[in-house]
N, C-alpha and C positions, 0 to 999 in steps of 0.2 A: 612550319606553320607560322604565320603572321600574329601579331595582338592585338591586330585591327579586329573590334567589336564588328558583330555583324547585325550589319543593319537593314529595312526595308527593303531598299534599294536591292539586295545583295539578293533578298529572298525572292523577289519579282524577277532578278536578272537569272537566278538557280531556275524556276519552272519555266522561264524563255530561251533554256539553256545557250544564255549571253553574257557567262562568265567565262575565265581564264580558267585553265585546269585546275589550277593551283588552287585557286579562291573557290572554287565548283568542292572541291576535295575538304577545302576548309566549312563549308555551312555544312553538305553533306555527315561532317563530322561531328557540327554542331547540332542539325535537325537529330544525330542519333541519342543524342543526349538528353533532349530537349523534344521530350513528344506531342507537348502541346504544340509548340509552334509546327513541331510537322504535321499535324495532322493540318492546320492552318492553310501549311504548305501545298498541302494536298487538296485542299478546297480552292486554292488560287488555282493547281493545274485543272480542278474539275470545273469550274468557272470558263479558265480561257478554253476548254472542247466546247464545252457548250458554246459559249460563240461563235468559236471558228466553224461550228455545224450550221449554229444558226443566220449568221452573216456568206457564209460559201454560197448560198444565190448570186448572192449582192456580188459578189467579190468578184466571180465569172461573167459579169455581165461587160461590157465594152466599154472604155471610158469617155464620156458624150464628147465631142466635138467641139463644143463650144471650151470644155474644159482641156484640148489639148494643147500639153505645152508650145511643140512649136509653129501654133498660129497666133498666140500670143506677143511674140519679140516683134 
């Protein structure tokens, strides 16, 4: 384990699971310590489903023409 503090950054990248094992292993270790912040943490993963629920229209739709990359070069 490192002595890098864990910071925001750390805890958005933990429920986007866009950490390193290593560093995932380390806040893991830290949210068990620390249940305020997990519970937190747990409101950041309950947040990003709710979007991703509520945005999945949007997201399936085609990207318009006007905005595709390669008519623009």
């Amino acid at each position: 384990m490192s002595n890098r503090p864990i910071t925001e950054d750390d805890l958005h990248a933990y429920v986007d699971g866009a950490l390193e094992p290593e560093r995932e292993a380390e806040v893991a270790a830290y949210l068990e310590g620390h249940p305020d912040m997990a519970r937190r943490v747990a409101a950041f993963s309950d947040q990003r489903d709710l979007l991703r629920k509520a945005l999945a229209p949007i997201a399936d739709e085609p990207v318009p023409s006007q905005l595709n990359l390669s008519g623009m070069i």
